[in-house]
C-alpha positions in Angstrom: 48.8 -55.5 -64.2 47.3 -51.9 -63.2 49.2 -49.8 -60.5 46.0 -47.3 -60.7 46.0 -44.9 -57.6 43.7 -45.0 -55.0 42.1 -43.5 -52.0 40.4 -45.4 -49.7 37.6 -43.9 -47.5 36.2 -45.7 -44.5 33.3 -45.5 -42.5 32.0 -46.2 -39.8 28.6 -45.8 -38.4 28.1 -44.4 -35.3 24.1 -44.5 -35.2 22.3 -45.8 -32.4 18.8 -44.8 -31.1 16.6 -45.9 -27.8 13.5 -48.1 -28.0 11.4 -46.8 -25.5 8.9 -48.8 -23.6 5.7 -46.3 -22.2 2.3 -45.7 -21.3 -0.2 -43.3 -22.2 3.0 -41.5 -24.1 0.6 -38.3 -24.4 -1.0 -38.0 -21.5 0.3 -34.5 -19.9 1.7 -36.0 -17.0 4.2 -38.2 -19.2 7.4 -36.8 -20.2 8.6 -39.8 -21.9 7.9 -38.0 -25.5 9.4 -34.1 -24.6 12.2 -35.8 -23.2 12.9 -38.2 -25.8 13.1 -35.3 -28.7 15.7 -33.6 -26.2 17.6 -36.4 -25.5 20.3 -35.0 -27.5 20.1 -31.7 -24.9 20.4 -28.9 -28.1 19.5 -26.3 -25.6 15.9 -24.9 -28.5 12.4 -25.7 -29.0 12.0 -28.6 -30.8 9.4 -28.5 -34.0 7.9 -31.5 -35.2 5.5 -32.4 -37.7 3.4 -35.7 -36.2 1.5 -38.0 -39.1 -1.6 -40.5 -38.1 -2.3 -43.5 -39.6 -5.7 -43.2 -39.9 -6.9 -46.2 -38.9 -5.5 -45.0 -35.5 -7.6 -41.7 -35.5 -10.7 -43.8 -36.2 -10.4 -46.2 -33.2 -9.0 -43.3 -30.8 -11.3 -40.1 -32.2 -9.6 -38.0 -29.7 -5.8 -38.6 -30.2 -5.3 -35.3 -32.7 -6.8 -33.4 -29.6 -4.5 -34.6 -27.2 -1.0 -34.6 -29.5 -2.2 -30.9 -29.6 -2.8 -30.3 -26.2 0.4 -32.1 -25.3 2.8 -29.8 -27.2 0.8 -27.0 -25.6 1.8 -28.2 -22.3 5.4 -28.0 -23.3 5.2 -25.3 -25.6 9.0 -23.8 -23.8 10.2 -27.3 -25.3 8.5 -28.2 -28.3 6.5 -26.7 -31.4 3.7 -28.3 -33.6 4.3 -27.6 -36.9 1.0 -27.9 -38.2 -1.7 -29.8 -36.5 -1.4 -33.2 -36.5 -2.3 -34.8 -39.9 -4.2 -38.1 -40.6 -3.2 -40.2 -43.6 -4.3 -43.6 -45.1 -2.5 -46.7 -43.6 -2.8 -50.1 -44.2 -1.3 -51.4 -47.6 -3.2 -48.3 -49.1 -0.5 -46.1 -48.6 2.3 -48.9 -48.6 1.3 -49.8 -52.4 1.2 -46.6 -54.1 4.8 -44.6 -54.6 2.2 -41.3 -55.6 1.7 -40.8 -52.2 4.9 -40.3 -51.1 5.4 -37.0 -52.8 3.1 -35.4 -51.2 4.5 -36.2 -48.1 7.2 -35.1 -48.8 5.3 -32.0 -50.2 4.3 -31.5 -46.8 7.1 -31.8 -45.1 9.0 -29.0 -47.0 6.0 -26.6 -47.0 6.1 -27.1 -43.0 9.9 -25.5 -43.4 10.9 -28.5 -41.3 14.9 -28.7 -41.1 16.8 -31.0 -41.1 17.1 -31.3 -37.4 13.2 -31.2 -37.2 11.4 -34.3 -36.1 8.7 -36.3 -38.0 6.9 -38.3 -35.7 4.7 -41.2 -37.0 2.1 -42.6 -35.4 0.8 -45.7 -36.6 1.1 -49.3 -38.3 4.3 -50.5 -40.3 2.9 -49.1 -43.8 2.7 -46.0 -42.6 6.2 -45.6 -40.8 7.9 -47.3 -43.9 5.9 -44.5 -45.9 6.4 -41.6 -44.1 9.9 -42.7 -42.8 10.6 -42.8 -46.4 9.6 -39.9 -47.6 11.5 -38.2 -44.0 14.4 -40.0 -45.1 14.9 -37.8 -48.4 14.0 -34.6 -47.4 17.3 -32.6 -46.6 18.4 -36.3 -46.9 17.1 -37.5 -43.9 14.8 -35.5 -40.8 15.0 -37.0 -37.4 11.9 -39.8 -37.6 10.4 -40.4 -34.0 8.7 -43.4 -34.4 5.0 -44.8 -32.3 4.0 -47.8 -33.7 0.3 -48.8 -32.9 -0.2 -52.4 -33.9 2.0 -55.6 -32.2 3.9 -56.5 -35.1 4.7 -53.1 -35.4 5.9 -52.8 -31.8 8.1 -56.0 -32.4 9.2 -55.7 -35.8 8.5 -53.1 -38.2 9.1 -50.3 -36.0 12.2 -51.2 -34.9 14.5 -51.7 -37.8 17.1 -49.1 -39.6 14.7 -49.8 -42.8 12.5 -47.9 -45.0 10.2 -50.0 -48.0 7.1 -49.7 -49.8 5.7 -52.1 -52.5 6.9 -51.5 -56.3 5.9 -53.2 -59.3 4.2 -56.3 -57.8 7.4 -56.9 -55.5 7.0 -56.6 -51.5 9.4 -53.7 -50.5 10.2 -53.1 -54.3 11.7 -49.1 -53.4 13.0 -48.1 -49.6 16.3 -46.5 -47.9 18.0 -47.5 -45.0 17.6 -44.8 -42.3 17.6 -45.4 -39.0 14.6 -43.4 -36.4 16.0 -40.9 -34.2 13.9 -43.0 -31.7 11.0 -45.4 -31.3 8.3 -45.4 -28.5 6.6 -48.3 -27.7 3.0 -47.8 -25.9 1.3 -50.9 -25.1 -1.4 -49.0 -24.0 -2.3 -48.1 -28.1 -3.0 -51.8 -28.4 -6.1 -51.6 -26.6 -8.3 -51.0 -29.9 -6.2 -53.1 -32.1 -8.7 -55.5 -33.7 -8.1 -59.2 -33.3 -6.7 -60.3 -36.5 -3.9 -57.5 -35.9 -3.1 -58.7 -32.7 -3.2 -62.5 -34.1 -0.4 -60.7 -36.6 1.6 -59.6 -34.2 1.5 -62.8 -32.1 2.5 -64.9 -35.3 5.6 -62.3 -34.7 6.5 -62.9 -31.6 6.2 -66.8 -32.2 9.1 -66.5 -35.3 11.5 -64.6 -33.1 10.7 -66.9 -30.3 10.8 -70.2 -32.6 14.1 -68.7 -33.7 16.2 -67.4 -30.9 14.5 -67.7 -27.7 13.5 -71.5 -26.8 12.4 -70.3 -23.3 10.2 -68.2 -24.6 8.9 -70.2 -27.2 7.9 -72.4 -24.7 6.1 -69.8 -22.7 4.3 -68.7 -25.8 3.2 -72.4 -26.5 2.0 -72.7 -23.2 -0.2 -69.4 -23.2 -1.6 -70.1 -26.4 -5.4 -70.8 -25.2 -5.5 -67.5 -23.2 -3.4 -65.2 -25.3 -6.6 -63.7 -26.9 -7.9 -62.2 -23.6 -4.8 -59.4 -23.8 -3.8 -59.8 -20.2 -2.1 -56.4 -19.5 1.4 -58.4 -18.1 0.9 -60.7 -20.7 0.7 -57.7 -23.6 3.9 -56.0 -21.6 6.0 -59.0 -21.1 5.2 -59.8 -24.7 6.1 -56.8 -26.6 9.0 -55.7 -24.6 10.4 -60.1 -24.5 9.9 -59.9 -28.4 11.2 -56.4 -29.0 14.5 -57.0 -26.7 14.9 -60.1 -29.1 14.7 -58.0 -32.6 16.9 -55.5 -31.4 19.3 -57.6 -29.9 19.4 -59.8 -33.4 19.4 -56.3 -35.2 22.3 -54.9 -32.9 24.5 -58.0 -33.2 24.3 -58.1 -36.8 26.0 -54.6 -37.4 24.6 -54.9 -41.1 23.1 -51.8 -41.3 23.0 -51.8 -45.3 22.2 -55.9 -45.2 25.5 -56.6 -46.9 25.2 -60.2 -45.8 22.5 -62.5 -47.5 22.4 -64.9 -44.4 20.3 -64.0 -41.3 17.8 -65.9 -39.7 15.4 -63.1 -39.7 14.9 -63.9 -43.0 12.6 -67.1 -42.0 9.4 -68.0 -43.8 9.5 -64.5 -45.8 10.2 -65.9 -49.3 7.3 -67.4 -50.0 5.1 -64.8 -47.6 6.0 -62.2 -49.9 5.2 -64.0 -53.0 1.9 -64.6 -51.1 0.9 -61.2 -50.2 1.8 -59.3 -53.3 0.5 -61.9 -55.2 -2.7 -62.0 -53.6 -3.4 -58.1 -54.1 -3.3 -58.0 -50.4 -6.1 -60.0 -50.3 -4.1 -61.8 -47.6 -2.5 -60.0 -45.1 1.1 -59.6 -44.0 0.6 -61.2 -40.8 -1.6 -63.9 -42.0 0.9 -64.7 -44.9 3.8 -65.0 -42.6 1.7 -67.3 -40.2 1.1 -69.7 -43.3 4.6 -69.4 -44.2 5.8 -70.3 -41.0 3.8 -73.3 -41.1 4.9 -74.2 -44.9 8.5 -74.0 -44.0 8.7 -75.2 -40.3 6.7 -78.9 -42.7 9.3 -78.5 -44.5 11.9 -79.2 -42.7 9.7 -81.8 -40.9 9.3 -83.1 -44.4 13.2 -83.2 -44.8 14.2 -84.5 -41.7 15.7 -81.3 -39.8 13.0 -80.4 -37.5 11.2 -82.3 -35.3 7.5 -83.6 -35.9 6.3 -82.8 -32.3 7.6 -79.7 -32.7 5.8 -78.8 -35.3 2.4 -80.4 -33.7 3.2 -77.5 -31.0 3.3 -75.0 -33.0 0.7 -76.1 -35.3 -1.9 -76.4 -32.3 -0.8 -72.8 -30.8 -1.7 -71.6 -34.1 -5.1 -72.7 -33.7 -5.8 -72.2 -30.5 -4.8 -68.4 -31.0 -7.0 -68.6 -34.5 -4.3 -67.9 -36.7 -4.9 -69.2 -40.1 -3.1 -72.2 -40.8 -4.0 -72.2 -44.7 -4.8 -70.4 -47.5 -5.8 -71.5 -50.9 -3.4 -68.6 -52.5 -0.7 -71.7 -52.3 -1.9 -73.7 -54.9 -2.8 -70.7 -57.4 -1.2 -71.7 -61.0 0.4 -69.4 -62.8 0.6 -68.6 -66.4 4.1 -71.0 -66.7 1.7 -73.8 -65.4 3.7 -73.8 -62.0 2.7 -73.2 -58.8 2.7 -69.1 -58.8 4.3 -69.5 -54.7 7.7 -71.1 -56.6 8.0 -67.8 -58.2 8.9 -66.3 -54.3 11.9 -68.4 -54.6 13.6 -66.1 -57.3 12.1 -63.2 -56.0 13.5 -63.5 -53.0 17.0 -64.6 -54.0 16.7 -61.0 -56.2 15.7 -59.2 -52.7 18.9 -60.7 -50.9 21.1 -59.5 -53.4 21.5 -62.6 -55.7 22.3 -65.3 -53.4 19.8 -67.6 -52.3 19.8 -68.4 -48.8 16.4 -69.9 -47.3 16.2 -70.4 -43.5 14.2 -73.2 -42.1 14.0 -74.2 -38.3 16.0 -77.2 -37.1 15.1 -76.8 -33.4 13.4 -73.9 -31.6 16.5 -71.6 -31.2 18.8 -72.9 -34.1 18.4 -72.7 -38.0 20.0 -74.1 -41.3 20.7 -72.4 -44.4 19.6 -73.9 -47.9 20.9 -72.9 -51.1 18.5 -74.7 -52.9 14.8 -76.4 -52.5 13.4 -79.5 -53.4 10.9 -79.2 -55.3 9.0 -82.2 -54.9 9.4 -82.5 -51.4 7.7 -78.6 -51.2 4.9 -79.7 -53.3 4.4 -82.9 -50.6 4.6 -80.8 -48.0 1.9 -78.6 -49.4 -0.5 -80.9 -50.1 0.4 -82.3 -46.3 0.0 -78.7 -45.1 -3.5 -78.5 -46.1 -4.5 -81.3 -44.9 -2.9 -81.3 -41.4 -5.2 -77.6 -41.3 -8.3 -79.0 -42.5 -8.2 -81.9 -39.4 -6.9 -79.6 -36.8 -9.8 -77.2 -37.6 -12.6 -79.9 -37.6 -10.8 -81.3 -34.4 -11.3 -78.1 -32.5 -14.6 -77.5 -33.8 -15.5 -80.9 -32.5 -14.5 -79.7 -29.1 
């Protein structure tokens, strides 16, 4: 029996960091952003170094312009850098682990310390890309985060999490690092086209769907009129759905994602598989939509989750035009499987080697499955299309 000495160290994190909810964060008049980089009150001028997703800078042609002006305004508070620079978003810059380096490249030419800020401005790929490369400079510069899109706002912008795609796996390389703070303007949504608002709706639905049965409800009932972006409707929705990430987040106290079980991990295994294996052909949000669908059938299939339930959320989905299939599901692969079973294992490597697969058993509560019937899936896949097929020539019909 070994009486080997030892020391033991432990730690405990301290970290915790606002989610700010604003408008018109750069107008001059709105001190939200000077006052956020001081919140720690350092008593100096602040430097920062702001990045732009550039699908941003296309739909708002003057936002360089006025991140300039803006830290001219408050020039006895904060310092540009450089002038704000536009990179690639979208999965462009989420796929490819070259264009990290130069960010981080960047960063260091820019003599930013390690008590300089990075802000990002822009959808998840780019904060997981240039919170990434933040996040090994000096081993970590403060990261102010803006997300631009809804799911962004809601999810991806919010978590202690850094990943990009590696070797055909979603979220293959990353760091945990948690944003010195995030800023929420609803007010960036205005240009958003529809099928990334549809993705971030098909957000707020899982967090609903999984935590919130009030709002779930509510969400259900607005369906039909959520494409007309009613400013109290965009407000209520991002801050309800953001409040319910963060509180999920917060209670978890898993900053490293030690623990395999978690709810949040709904519908993901086989979006993943669907996405990556689709070259992005299908999008994040529209992968986690069909997901959703698959796996809430699922457990319909199985007997957990109630059939009307499902018809709701099924017929939301429509109304809203989220896609409610895609013919990525029934791709064989080279074994002469389904290529989606592949997720499975996939997935169980992402958790850590444990599978645990979440499926709904009522709006606000959730089982945990160690293992998956196959041929029920494949029935419920063949059900899945067609239940899409009729519901789309229903509400063409009407």
């Amino acid at each position: 029996m070994s009486n080997d000495p030892e020391i033991r160290l432990e730690l405990r994190s301290l970290r915790h960091y606002p989610v700010i909810f604003s408008e018109e964060v750069f107008d001059p008049e709105n001190t939200t952003f000077v006052r956020t980089l001081d919140r720690l009150h350092e008593n100096r001028i602040h430097r920062a170094m702001v990045f732009i997703d550039s699908a941003v800078a296309d739909l708002n042609p003057l936002i360089c312009q006025q991140i300039s002006q803006y830290f001219e305004r408050y020039s006895d508070d904060i310092e540009l850098a450089e002038e704000p620079r536009v990179i690639p978003g979208g999965e462009i810059i989420k796929n490819d682990l070259n264009l990290v380096g130069p960010l981080i490249s960047a960063m260091v030419d820019a003599h930013l310390c390690r008590h300089s800020y990075v802000v990002v401005v822009g959808g998840g790929s780019v904060i997981d890309s240039v919170g990434l490369a933040a996040s090994l400079v000096h081993r970590g510069i403060r990261v102010i985060r803006i997300p631009t899109t809804l799911f962004a706002q809601i999810n991806a912008g919010l978590g202690a999490k850094y990943g990009i795609n590696l070797a055909g796996r979603k979220d293959g390389a990353g760091t945990y690092a948690p944003p010195f703070a995030v800023i929420n303007d609803w007010r960036l949504l205005d240009t958003l086209p529809d099928s990334e608002w549809q993705a971030g709706l098909v957000e707020a639905f899982r967090l609903a769907l999984l935590f919130d049965p009030e709002f779930y409800d509510e969400l259900c009932r607005l369906a039909p009129t959520l494409h007309e972006r009613r400013s109290e409707d965009v407000q209520h929705l991002i801050e309800r759905s953001a409040s319910i990430m963060m509180e999920q987040l917060s209670s978890r106290n898993d900053l490293y994602e030690e623990k395999t079980e978690h709810p949040l991990n709904f519908a993901l295994w086989s979006a993943y598989r669907m996405e990556m294996s689709s070259a992005n052909e299908i999008t994040h949000g529209e992968a986690i939509g069909v997901a959703m669908l698959l796996d809430t059938l699922y457990a319909v299939t199985k007997g957990w989750f109630p059939e009307e339930e499902f018809r709701r959320l099924i017929t939301a989905f429509a109304q809203i035009g989220i896609p409610l299939w895609t013919d990525q599901i029934e791709v064989i692969g080279d074994d002469g499987y389904l290529d989606l079973f592949h997720g499975i294992s996939d997935f169980q490597e992402h958790l850590g080697g444990q599978l645990q697969i979440v499926f709904p058993t009522a709006p606000g509560a959730t089982r945990v499955e160690s293992e998956i019937d196959f041929e029920a899936l494949e029935q419920t896949i063949g059900r899945l299309k067609a239940e899409a097929e009729n519901l789309e020539l229903e509400l063409q019909a009407h």
